[in-house]
C-alpha atoms as a printed R data frame, in Angstrom:
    type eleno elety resid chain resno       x       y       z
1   ATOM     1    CA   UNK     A     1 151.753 104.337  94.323
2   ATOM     2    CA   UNK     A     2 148.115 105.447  94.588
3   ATOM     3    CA   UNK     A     3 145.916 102.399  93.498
4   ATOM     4    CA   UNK     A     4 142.789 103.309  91.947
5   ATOM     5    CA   UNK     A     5 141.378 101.935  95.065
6   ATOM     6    CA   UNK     A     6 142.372 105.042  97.082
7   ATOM     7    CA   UNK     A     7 141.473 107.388  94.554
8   ATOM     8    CA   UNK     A     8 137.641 105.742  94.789
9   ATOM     9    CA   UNK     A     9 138.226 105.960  98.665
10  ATOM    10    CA   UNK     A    10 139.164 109.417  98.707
11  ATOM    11    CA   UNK     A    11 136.433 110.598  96.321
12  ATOM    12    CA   UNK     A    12 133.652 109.266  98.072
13  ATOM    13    CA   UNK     A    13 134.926 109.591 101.953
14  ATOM    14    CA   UNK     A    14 132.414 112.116 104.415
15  ATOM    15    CA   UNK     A    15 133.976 114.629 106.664
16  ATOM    16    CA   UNK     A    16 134.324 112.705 109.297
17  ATOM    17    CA   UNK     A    17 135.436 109.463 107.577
18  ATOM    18    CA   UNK     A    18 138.145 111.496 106.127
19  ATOM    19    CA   UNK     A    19 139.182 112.967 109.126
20  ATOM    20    CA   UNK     A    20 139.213 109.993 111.135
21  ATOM    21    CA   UNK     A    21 141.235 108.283 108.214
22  ATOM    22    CA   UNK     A    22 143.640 111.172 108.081
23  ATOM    23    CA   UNK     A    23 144.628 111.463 111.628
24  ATOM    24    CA   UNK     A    24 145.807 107.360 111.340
25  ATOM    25    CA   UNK     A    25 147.409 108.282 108.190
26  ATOM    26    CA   UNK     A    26 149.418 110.969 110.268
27  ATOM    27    CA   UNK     A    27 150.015 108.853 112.992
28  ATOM    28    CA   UNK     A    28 151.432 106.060 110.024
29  ATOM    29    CA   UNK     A    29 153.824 108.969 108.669
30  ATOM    30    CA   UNK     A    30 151.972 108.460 105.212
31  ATOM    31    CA   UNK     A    31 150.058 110.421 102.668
32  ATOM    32    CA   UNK     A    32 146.186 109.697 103.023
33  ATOM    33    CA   UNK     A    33 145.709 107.845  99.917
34  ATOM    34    CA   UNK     A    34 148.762 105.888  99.951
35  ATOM    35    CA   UNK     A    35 147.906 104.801 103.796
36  ATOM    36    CA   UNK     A    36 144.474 103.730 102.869
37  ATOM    37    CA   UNK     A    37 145.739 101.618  99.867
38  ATOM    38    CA   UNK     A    38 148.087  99.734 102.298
39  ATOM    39    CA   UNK     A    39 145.043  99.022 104.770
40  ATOM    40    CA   UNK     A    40 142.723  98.193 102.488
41  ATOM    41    CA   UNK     A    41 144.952  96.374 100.488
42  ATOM    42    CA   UNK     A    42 146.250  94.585 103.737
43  ATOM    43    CA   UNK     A    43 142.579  93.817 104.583
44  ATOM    44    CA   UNK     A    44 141.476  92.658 101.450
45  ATOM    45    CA   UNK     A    45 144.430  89.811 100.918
46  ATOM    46    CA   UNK     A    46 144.031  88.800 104.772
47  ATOM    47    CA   UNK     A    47 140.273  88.308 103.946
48  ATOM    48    CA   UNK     A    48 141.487  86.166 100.814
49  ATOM    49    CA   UNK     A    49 139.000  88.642  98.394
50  ATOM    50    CA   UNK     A    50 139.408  90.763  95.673
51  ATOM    51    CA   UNK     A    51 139.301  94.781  95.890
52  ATOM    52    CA   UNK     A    52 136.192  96.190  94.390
53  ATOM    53    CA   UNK     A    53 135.594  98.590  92.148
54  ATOM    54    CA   UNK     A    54 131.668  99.471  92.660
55  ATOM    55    CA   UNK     A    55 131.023 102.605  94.506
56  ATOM    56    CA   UNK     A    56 129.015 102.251  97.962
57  ATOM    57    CA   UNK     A    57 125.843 104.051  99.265
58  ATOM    58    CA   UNK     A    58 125.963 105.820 101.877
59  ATOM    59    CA   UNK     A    59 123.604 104.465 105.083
60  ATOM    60    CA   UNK     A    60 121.826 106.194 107.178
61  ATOM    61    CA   UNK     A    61 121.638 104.766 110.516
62  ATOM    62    CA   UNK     A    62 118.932 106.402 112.540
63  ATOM    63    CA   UNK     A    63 118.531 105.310 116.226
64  ATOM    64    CA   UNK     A    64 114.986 104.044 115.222
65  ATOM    65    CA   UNK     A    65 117.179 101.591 113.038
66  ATOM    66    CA   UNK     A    66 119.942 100.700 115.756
67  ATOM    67    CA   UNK     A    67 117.309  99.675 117.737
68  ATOM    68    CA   UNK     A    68 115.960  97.221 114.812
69  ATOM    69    CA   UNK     A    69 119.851  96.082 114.407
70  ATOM    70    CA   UNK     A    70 119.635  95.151 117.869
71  ATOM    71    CA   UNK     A    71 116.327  93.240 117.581
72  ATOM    72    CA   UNK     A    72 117.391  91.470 114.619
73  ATOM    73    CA   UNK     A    73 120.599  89.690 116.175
74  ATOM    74    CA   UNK     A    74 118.004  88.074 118.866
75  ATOM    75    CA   UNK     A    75 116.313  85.512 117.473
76  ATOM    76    CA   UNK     A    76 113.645  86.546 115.909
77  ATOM    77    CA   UNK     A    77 112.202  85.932 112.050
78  ATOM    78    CA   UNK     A    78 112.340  88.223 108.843
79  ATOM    79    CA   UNK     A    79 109.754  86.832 106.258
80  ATOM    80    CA   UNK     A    80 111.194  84.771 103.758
81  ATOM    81    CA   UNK     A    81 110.285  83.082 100.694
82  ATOM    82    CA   UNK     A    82 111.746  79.673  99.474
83  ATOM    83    CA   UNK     A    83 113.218  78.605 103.327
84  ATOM    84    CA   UNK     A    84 113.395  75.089 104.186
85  ATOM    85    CA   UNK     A    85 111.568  74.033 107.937
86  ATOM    86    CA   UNK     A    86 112.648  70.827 109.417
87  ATOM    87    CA   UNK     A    87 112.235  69.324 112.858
88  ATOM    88    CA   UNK     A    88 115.290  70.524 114.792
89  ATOM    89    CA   UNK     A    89 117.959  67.662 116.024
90  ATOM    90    CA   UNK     A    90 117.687  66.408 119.591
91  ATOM    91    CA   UNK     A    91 118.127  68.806 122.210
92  ATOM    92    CA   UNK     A    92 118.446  71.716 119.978
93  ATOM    93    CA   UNK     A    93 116.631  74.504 121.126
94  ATOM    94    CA   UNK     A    94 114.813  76.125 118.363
95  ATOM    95    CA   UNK     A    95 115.015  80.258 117.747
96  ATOM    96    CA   UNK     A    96 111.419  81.089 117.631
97  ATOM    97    CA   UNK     A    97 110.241  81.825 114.374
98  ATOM    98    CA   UNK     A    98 113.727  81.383 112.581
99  ATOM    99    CA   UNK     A    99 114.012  78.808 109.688
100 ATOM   100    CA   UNK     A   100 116.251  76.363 109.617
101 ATOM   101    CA   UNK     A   101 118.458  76.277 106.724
102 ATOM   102    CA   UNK     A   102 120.684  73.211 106.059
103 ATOM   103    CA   UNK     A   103 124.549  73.976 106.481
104 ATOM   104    CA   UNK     A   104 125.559  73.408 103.228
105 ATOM   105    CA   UNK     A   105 123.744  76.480 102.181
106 ATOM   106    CA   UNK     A   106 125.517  78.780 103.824
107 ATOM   107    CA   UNK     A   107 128.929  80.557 102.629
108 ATOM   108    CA   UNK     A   108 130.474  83.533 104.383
109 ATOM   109    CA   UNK     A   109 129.533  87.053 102.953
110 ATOM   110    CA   UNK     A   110 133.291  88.097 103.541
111 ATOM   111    CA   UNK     A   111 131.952  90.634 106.001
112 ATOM   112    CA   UNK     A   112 132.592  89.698 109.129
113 ATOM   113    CA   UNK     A   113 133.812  91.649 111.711
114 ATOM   114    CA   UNK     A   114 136.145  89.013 113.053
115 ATOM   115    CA   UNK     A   115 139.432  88.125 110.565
116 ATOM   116    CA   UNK     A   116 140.467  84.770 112.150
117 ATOM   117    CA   UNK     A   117 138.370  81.339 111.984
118 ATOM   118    CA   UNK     A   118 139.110  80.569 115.632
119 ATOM   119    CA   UNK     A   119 136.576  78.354 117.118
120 ATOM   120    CA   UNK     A   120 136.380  78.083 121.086
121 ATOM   121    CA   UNK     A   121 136.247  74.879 122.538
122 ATOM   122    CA   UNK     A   122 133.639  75.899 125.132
123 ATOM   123    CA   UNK     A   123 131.449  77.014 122.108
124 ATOM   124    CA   UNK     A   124 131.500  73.587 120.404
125 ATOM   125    CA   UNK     A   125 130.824  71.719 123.555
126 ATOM   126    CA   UNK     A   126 128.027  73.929 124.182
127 ATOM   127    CA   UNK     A   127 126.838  73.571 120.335
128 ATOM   128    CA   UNK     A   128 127.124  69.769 120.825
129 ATOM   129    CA   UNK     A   129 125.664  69.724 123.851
130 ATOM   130    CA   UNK     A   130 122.613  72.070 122.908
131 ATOM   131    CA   UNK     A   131 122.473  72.670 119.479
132 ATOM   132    CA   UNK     A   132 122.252  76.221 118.422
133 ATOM   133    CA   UNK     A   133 120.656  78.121 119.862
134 ATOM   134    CA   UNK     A   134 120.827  81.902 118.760
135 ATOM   135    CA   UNK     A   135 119.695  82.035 115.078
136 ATOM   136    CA   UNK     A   136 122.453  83.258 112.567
137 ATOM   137    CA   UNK     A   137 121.434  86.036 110.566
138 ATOM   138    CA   UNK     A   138 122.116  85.342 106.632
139 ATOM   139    CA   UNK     A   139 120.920  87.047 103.509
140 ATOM   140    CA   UNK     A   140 120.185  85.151 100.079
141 ATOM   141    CA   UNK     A   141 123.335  84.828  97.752
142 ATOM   142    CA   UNK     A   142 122.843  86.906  94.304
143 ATOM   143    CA   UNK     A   143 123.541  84.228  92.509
144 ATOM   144    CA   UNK     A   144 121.924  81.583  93.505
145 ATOM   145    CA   UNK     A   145 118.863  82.241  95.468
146 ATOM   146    CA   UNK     A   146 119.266  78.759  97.155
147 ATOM   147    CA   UNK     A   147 122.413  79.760  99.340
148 ATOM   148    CA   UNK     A   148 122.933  81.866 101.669
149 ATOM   149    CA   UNK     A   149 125.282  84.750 102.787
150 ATOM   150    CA   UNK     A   150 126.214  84.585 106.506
151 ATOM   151    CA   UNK     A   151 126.531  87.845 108.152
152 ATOM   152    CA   UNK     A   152 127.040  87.352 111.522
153 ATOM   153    CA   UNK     A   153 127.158  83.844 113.250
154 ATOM   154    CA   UNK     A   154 130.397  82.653 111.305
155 ATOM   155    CA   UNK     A   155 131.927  80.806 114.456
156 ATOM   156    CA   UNK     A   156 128.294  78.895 115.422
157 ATOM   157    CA   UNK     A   157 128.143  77.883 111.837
158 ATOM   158    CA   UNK     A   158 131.886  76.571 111.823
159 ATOM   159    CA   UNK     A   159 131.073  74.964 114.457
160 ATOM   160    CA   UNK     A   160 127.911  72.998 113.452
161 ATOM   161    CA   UNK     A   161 130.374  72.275 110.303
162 ATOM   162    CA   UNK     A   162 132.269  70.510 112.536
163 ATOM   163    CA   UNK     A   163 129.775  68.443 114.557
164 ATOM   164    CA   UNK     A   164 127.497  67.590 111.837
165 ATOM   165    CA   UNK     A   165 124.944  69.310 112.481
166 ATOM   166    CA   UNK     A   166 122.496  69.512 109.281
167 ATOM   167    CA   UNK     A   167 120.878  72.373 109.374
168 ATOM   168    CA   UNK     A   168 120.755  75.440 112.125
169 ATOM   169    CA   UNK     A   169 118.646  78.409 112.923
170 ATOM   170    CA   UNK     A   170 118.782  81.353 110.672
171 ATOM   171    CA   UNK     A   171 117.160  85.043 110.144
172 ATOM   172    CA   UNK     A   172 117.129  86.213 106.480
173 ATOM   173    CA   UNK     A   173 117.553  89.931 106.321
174 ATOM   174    CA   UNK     A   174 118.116  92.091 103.124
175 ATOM   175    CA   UNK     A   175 121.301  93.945 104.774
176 ATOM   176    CA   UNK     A   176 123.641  95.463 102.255
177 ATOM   177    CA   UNK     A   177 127.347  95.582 102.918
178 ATOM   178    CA   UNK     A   178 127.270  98.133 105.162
179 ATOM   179    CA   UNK     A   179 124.172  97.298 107.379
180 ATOM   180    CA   UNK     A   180 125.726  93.510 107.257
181 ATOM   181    CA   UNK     A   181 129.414  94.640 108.586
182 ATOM   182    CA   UNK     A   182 127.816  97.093 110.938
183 ATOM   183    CA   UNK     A   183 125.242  94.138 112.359
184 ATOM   184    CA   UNK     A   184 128.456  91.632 112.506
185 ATOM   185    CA   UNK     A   185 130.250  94.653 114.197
186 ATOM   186    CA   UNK     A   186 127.518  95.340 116.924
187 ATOM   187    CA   UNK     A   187 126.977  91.692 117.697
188 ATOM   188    CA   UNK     A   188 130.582  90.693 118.091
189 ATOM   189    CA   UNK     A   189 131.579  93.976 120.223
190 ATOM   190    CA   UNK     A   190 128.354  93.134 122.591
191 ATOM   191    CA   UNK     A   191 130.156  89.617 122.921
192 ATOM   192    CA   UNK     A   192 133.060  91.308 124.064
193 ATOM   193    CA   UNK     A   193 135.861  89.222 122.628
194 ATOM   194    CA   UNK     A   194 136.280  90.659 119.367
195 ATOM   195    CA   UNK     A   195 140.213  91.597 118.998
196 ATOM   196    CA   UNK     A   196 140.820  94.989 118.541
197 ATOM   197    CA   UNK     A   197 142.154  95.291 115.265
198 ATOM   198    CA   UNK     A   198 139.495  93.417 113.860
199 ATOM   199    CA   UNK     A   199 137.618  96.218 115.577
200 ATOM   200    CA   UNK     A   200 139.274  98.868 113.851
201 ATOM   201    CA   UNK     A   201 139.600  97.344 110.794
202 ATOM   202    CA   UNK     A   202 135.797  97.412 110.492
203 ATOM   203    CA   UNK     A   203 135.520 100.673 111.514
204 ATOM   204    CA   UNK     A   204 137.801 101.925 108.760
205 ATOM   205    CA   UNK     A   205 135.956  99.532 106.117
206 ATOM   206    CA   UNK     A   206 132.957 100.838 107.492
207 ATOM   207    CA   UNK     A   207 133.967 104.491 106.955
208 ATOM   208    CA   UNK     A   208 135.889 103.948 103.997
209 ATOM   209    CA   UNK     A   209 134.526 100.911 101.550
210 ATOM   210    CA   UNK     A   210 130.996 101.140 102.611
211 ATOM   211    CA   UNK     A   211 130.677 104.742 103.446
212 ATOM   212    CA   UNK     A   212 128.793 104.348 106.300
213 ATOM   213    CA   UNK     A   213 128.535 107.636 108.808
214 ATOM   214    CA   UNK     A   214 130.475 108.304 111.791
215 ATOM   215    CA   UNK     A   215 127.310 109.310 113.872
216 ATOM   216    CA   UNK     A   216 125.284 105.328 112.639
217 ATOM   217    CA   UNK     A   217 128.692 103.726 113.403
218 ATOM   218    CA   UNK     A   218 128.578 105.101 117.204
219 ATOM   219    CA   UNK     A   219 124.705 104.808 116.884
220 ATOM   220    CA   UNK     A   220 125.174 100.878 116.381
221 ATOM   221    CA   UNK     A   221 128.285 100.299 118.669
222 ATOM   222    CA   UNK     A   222 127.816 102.730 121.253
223 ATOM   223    CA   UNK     A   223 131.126 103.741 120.922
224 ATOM   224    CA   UNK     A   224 131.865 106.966 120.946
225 ATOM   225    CA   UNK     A   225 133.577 109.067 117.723
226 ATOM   226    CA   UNK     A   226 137.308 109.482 119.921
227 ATOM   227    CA   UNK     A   227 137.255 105.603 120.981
228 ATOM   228    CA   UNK     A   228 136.628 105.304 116.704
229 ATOM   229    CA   UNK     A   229 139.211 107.435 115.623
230 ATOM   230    CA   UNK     A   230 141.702 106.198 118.347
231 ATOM   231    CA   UNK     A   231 140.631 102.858 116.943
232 ATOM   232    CA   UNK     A   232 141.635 103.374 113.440
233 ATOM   233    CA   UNK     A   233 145.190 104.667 114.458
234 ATOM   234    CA   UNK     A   234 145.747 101.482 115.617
235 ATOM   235    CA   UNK     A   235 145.910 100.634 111.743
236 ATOM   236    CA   UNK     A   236 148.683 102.445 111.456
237 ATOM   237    CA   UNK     A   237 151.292 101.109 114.278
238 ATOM   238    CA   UNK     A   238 154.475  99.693 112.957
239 ATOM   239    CA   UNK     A   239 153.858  96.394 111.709
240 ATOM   240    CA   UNK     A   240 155.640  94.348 114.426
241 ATOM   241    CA   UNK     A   241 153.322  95.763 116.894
242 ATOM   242    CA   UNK     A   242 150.010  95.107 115.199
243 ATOM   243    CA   UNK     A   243 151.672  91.657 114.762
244 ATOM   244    CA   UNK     A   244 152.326  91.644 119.061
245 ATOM   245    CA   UNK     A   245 148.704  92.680 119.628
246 ATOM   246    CA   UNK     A   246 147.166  90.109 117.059
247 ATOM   247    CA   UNK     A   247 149.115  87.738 118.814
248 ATOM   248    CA   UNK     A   248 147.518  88.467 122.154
249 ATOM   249    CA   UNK     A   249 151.358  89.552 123.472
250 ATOM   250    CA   UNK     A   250 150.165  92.727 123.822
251 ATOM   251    CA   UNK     A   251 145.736  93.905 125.035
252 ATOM   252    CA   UNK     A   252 144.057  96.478 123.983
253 ATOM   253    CA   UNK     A   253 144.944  98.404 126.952
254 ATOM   254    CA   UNK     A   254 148.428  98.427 125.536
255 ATOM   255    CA   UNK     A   255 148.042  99.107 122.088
256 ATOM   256    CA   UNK     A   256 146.112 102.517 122.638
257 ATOM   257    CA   UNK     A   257 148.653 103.809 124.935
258 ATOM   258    CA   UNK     A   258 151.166 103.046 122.497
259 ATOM   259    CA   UNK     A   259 149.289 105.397 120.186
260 ATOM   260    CA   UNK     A   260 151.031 108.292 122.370
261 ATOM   261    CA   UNK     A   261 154.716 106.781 122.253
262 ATOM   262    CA   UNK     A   262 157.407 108.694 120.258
263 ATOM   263    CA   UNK     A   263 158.636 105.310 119.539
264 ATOM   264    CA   UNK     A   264 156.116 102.607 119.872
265 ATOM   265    CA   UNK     A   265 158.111  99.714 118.745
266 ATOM   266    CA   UNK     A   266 160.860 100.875 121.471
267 ATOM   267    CA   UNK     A   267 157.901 100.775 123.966
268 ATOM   268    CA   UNK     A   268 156.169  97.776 122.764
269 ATOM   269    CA   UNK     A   269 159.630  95.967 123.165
270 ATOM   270    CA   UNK     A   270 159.873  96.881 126.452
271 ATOM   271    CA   UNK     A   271 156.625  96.402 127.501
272 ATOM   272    CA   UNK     A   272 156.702  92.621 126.689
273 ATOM   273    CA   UNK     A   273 160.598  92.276 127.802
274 ATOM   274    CA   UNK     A   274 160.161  93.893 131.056
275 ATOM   275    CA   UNK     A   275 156.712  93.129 131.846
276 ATOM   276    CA   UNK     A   276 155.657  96.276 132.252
277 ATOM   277    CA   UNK     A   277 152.232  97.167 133.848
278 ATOM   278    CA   UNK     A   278 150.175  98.912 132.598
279 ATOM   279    CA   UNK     A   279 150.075 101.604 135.273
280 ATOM   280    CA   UNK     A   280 154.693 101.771 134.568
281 ATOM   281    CA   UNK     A   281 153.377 102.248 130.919
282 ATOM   282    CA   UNK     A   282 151.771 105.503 132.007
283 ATOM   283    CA   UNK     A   283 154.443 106.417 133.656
284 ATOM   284    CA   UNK     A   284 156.957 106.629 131.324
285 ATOM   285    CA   UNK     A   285 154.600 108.043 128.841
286 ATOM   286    CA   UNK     A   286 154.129 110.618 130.806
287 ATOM   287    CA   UNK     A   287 157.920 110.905 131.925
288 ATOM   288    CA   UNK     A   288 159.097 111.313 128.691
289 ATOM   289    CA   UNK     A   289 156.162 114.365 127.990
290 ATOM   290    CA   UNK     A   290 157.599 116.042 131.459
291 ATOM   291    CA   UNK     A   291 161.337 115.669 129.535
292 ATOM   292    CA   UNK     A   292 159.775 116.842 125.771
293 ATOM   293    CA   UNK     A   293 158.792 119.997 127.712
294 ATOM   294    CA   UNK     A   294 161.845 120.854 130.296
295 ATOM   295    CA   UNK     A   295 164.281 123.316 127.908
């Protein structure tokens, strides 16, 4: 059952990738490289693209360059050749310095760190209302250096899609894969709305696909290597739950303290047909430890 996938995975993880991937592949009751074939697999038919083949380089993510990450979401310019400047529409603030690139130039890079194509109705009425007004950040398509690759800013462009807006604010960057998911990553975590198993699914493609390190993953986040790792596990929760938390039925909250259930489908069952609290969650968590250890 190993895919040639996991055998590239497991030949190019770090330390710490591979132990963070290995304690979710425990927690999942599966062999490392068939658990990772699953996710990745999972992840790449959700995302509608194929699995590659190409091996990664590894990043190294110094604080010096977290700190540039950080800049680089706010609207500011990279220099640029071949960018088209217009006179923004009415009422659209303008990010200074960014160039405005028309709509139909821009395609999704595929690494977002959000999986869904929601778009909130309080950001379109702000979009149409004010035009937008924090720059995506895009890097030129390979193939045609006319388009663009949008990195993170996936929801304002969807939205400007959807008004008819012509062009919007970008910032051209030369991120590879890694740097891009890691910027989309950082930007939609500081938003604090991103779901959480788009969270860990990142983290995990992050670690795994793009061999980024555990210390410029916590660097960029600032989130720490247990709140990673606990993260990942999430991955591996029976199916019906992940499905329960995507749905919203189930928070965050929930989902890591199912991590410590003997039976977190039981739990997750009762949690939404009893409407347990949170705090009753604990409880019985820690009611059934007290049992586990009585002889």
């Amino acid at each position: 059952m190993t895919s040639l996938a996991a055998h590239w995975q497991l030949e190019r993880l770090s330390a710490s990738a591979r132990e963070t991937a290995e304690i979710a592949s425990l927690g999942a009751g599966l062999s490392l490289s068939v658990w990772l074939t699953q996710i990745i697999n999972e992840t790449c038919a959700a995302e509608g693209v194929a699995n590659r083949s190409d091996a990664p380089t590894v990043i190294e993510f110094t604080p010096e360059k977290a700190r540039h990450l950080e800049a680089s979401t706010a609207p500011r310019a990279i220099p640029s050749t071949g960018a088209v400047v217009e006179p923004l529409v009415p009422r659209q603030q303008a990010s200074p310095g960014a160039n405005m690139l028309s709509v139909a130039a821009l395609i999704p890079a595929g690494l977002g760190a959000r999986s869904g194509n929601d778009t909130p109705e309080a950001l379109v009425a702000d979009i149409a209302k004010r035009g937008v007004r924090q720059a995506v950040l895009v890097r030129r398509f390979a193939g045609n250096p006319e388009r663009y690759e949008i990195i993170s800013g996936h929801r304002r462009w969807r939205v400007a899609q959807r008004i008819g807006l012509a062009r919007i604010p970008a910032n051209i960057t030369t991120h590879s894969d890694g740097e891009a998911l890691l910027a989309s990553l950082a930007e939609n975590l500081a938003l604090g709305d991103l779901p959480v198993l788009d969270e860990a699914q990142s983290y995990l493609r992050l670690l795994t696909r793009c061999a980024v390190e555990m210390s410029a993953i916590t660097d960029a986040t600032r989130r720490d290597r247990q709140h990673v790792v606990r993260a990942v596990r999430l991955l591996g929760l029976p199916q019906p739950v992940r499905q329960s938390i995507s749905s919203g039925a189930l928070s965050s909250e929930y989902a890591f303290l199912l991590l410590d259930a003997a039976n977190p489908e039981a739990l997750a069952e009762a949690i939404t047909g009893e409407q347990l609290s949170v705090e009753a969650v604990r409880e019985r968590l820690s009611a059934g430890r007290r049992g586990e250890a009585q002889p």
